[in-house]
C-alpha positions, 0 to 999 in steps of 0.5 A: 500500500502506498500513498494516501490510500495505503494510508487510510487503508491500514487506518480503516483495518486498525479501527476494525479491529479495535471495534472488533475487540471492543465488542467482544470485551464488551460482552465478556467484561461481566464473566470475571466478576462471576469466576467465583459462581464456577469455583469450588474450594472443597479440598476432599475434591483434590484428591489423588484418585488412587489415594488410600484415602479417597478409598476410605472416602469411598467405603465410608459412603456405605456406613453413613446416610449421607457424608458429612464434614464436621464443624467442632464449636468448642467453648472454653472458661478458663475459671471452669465451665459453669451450670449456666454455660452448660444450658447454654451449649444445650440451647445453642445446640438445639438450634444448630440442630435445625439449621438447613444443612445440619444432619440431626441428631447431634452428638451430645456434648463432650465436657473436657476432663479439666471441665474447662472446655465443651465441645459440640460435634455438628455434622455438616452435610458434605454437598458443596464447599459454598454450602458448607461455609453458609452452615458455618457462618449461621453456626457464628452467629447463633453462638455470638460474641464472647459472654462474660469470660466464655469465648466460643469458636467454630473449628474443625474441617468445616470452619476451616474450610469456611475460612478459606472459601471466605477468603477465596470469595474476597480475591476478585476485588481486592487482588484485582484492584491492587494488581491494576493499581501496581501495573498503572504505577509502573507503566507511568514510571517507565514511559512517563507520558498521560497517555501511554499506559492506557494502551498496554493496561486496557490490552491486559484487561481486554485478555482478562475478560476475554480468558474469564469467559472461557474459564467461565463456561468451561468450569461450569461443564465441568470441564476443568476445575476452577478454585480459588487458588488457581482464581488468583493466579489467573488475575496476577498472571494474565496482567502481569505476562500481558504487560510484558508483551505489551512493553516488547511490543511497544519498545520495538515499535518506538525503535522502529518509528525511529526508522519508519515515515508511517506508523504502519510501516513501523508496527509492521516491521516492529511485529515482525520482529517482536512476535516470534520471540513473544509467540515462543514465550507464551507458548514456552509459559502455556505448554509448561503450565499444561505439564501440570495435567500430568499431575496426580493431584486435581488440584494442580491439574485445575491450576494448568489449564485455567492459567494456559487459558489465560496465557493463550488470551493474552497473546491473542489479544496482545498480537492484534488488539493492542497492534491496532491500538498503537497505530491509531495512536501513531506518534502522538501516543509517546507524547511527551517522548515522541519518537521522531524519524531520524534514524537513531540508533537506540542503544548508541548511548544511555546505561544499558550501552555502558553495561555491555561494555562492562560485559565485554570487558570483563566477560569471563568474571563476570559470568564467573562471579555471578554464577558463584554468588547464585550457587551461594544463595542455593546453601539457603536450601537447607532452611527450607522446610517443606511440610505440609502447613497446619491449620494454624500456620495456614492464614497469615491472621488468626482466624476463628477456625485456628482459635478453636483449635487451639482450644481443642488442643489445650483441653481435648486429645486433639484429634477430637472431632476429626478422627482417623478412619480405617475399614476392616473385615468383621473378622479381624477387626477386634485385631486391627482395633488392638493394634491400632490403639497400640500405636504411639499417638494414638488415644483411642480406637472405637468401633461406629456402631449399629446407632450410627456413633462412635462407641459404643457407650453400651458394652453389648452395642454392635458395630455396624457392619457393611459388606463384610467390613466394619469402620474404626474411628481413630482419635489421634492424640494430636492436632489432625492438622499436625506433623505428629498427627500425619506420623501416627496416620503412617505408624497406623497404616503400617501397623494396620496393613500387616495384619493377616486378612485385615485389608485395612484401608485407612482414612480421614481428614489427617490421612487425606493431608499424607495423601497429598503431601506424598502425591506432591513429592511424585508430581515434583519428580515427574513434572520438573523434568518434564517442563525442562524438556519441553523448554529445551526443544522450544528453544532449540527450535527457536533459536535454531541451536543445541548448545544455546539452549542446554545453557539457558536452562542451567542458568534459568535452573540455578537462578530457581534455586537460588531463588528457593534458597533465598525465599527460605531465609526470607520465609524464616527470619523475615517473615517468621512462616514455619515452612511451606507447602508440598505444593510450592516448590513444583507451583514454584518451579513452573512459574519461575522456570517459565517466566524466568526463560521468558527474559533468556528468550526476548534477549536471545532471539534479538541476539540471534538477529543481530547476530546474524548481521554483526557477528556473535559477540556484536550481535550480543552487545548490541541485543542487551544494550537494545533489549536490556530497558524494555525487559528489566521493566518487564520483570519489575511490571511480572514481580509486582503483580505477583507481590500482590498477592501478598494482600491476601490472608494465606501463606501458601499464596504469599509465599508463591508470590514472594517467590516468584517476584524475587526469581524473576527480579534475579532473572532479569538483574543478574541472569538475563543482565549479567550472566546469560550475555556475558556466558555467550560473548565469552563462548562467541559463535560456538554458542549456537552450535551446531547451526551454520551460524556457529561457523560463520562472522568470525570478522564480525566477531573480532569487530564485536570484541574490539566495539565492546572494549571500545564503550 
């Protein structure tokens, strides 16, 4: 297209397409306000599917009319309970009793041996997690506010899990805002001009709608499954990748406009250039996050697609959304920066200029040096404790759930409340019941009897007996949420498992926790491996290379280690967290390695381009000087949208964000600054061995040394 009519002619397809988005975020904008009507936050629903204790879910379905999670309301005077505090547990008790959701008849009320504490067991009919917290609250505000000295909590399975779905129903708003409001700081910081940011904001918005609607329908057909967790990630993620791309994008284009008459020429020019580095990181982001479906736990298989999904929006909308933007802000969109046609050179002068050389001068040192300060902060490792967190160690505020718990533990075994399960044959189960109460940890062992309770409280009671099998409750001397509680569930099995004919199967809310924890450590060994792979064959194919690759991902790997090693020294003495999750390393690795190889591949693709036409070590410095600006903003824009998740109350998320916030800031400061360019200039053109490349430009690389000593 040439003259005035190629001009209006591209003006004509850029409003088209912009109308075109507008319409479709007008129609999806609602659905993610509505991402909280699909998400379910039911632990027992994440389960193993092979677990011994979704087996013990199961044989449990056959003793009991329906399945229930227990809420424990425990009342505590410390002075002794009184004569008046007793009828009141009894009243409070026959409301719960006829709460909807409630499975009546309650159990009676259990006195502490100190008589100091009641506790009153209300099963909770186990339907849906959203119900269950509704039955939870309406259990709150039957019992009130402390009275004169007795302080009542609502704990167990249930208020724990209302807890957290509390929390879960918050993240729209408040992590939301907090990501839009850190994003706009940063892009007025970076481009300082009124009307810039709008562009790269809206784009990242637009890919949140439109990811939110296919989430949305999805997770309603049950497709895939959508929980809080994998909610708030989606948020902090779509924003925080999209503004990345945005900002590659946005910085080619300004380089081009400086070369360019029309900025359709420039945009044309600038998305050749820009996009196969941004189509390789997102596919690199979205085929790693996707590794995650080989996951034995539903939920990380629940984090994979949602997160893919949102990955995937946000290149569509970034490659052709905020393109059409951009050329219709033409010029005046940089203002007061406004680029002109001048054919400068962006990385003639300025601090990332000055770093190259520094790299070229002292290439060897510098990698050498940086490699070993970030093996020194992997030593950090041995801090970090990796257990699985307990009721009270879960939110980072005292919640009601963690309160009453800690009364529990002061007055009660316990487990109470929360008993351990095993399913035995009618024939060994006297065997198994004496073997049980024989393990350390364990305070009693009572068969469900042909009443439907734990007892029997009558001697001559029978057990109820179901297809041949009868059901033990265990009571653990522990906190079921507990390290000693989690040994005494393994102590149990093994104890249980060797008597003869038995085929003792053992569950419960505790054993569920072992489950996990254990189907953690598989998915860690299995999936790791697998993301790097497929990261190396993303990159060979990239960038046309063996060696290159096989480099990248040791630095991307040492950098996530060292990240762990250095979260594990702020975890314990910054912020005074005991441990973290099962989960973390693996959500860890998968967000740090695929985000963190995003930098290595911006740098490296525009490497190779320069490359090309300067030889290697030219073609390295001139990547890092022009790249070096755009990219650093990049991971300041990624590091602080998932520090937002700091504003929310549960460890587990604040410690994914703190994570990948201070991996991605070594990534783009040291590694991708420091160690990736200066490895590669000190290797030369071997580095894209064994392509053609590698045995070409020697004269370009003996021009690029001498430039690199000159800046």
């Amino acid at each position: 297209m040439t003259g005035g009519r190629g001009r209006w002619t591209a003006t004509l397809i850029a409003v088209v397409v912009v109308l075109g988005w507008l319409v479709i975020g007008g129609i999806a904008g609602p659905y993610s306000g509505k991402l909280g009507e699909v998400a379910t936050n039911d632990n027992a629903a994440f389960l193993p599917t092979d677990a011994e204790a979704t087996r013990a879910q199961d044989l449990a379905a056959g003793f009991v009319e329906k399945e229930t999670t227990p809420a424990l309301v425990v009342y505590e005077r410390t002075s002794g309970i009184t004569p008046a505090d007793e009828q009141r547990v009894q009243a409070d008790a026959a409301r719960f009793a006829q709460l909807p959701g409630v499975v009546s008849p309650l159990p009676p009320p259990i006195v502490s041996q100190d008589r100091q504490a009641v506790q009153v067991v209300v099963p909770i009919d186990a339907a849906e997690g959203e119900q269950i917290r509704q039955v939870v609250d309406e259990l709150r505000d039957i019992v009130g506010p402390d009275r004169d000295g007795l302080t009542v909590n609502v704990a167990g399975p249930a208020g724990l899990l209302g807890d957290l779905i509390e929390v879960f129903t918050a993240i729209d708003g408040p992590l939301l805002l907090v990501t839009l409001v850190v994003v706009l700081i940063i892009l007025l910081i970076v481009y300082r001009s009124p009307v810039l940011w709008i562009f790269p904001l809206l784009a990242a918005g637009m890919s949140y709608s439109l990811a939110s609607v296919f989430v949305y329908y999805l997770a309603k057909n049950d497709v895939i499954k959508l929980n809080g967790q994998a909610q708030g990630i989606l948020t902090v993620l779509v924003f925080g990748a999209g503004t990345d791309y945005a900002l590659l994008l946005i910085a080619r284009y300004r380089e081009e406009l400086h070369r360019h008459h029309r900025p359709w020429d420039a945009m044309k020019t600038a998305w050749r250039g820009a996009a196969s580095a941004i189509i390789a990181s997102g596919t690199t982001v979205i085929v790693s996050l996707l590794c995650l479906l080989l996951s034995s736990l539903n939920s990380n298989r629940a984090l994979g697609p949602v997160a893919a999904l949102g990955i995937a929006a946000t290149l569509l909308v970034m490659l052709t959304f905020l393109p059409a933007l951009l050329v219709l802000g033409g010029r005046w969109a940089f203002w007061p920066r406004t680029p002109r046609q001048d054919q400068a050179d962006p990385q003639a002068d300025g601090i990332w200029s000055r770093i190259a050389g520094f790299v070229a001068r002292r290439s060897r040192a510098v990698w050498l040096v940086t490699a070993v300060a970030l093996a020194a902060l992997t030593l950090g490792l041995s801090q970090l404790g990796a257990t699985t967190l307990g009721q009270s160690d879960l939110f980072t505020s005292r919640t009601d759930s963690v309160a009453g718990q800690e009364v529990i533990a002061r007055h009660y075994p316990a487990g109470t409340g929360s008993p351990a399960t095993v399913f035995t044959t009618q024939a060994t189960a006297q065997q198994v019941a004496q073997v049980a109460q024989d393990v350390p940890g364990v305070a009693s062992v009572r068969p469900l009897t042909q009443q439907g309770q734990a007892g029997p409280p009558d001697p001559n009671a029978q057990p109820k007996v179901v297809d041949g099998r009868v059901e033990l409750q265990v009571t653990l001397a522990d906190p079921p949420d507990s390290d000693g509680a989690e040994q005494t569930i393994r102590d149990l099995r093994e104890a249980v498992h060797k008597v003869p004919g038995s085929d003792s199967v053992v569950g419960g809310f505790t054993a569920i926790n072992v489950d996990t924890a254990a189907a953690s450590t598989r998915d860690r060994n299995v999936i790791i491996p697998v993301v790097l792979v497929v990261i190396a064959v993303i990159l060979a194919l990239l960038l046309r290379a063996l060696l290159a690759p096989v480099l990248l991902i040791a630095t991307v790997v040492l950098s996530f280690l060292a990240t762990l090693g250095l979260c594990a020294l702020i975890f314990k003495y910054l912020l005074g967290f005991p441990g973290v999750d099962q989960s973390f390393p693996l959500f860890a690795f998968v967000f740090l390695v695929a985000l963190g190889i995003d930098y290595n591949i911006f740098l490296m693709s525009r490497v190779r381009e320069e490359s090309v036409k300067r030889g290697t070590r030219a073609g390295v410095l001139s990547g890092l000087a022009v790249t070096g600006g755009v990219i650093t903003s990049a991971g300041i824009v990624l590091a602080a949208t998932f520090s937002a998740l700091a504003v929310l109350p549960l460890v587990v998320l604040v410690e994914l964000g703190v994570a990948v916030a201070v991996g991605v800031l070594l990534d783009t400061i040291v590694v991708r600054s420091l160690l990736v360019p200066a490895l590669a200039y000190d290797i030369g053109p071997k580095i894209w061995w064994p392509s053609r490349l590698s045995r070409t430009s020697r004269e370009g690389d003996r021009a690029g040394t001498e430039v690199g000593h000159a800046r």
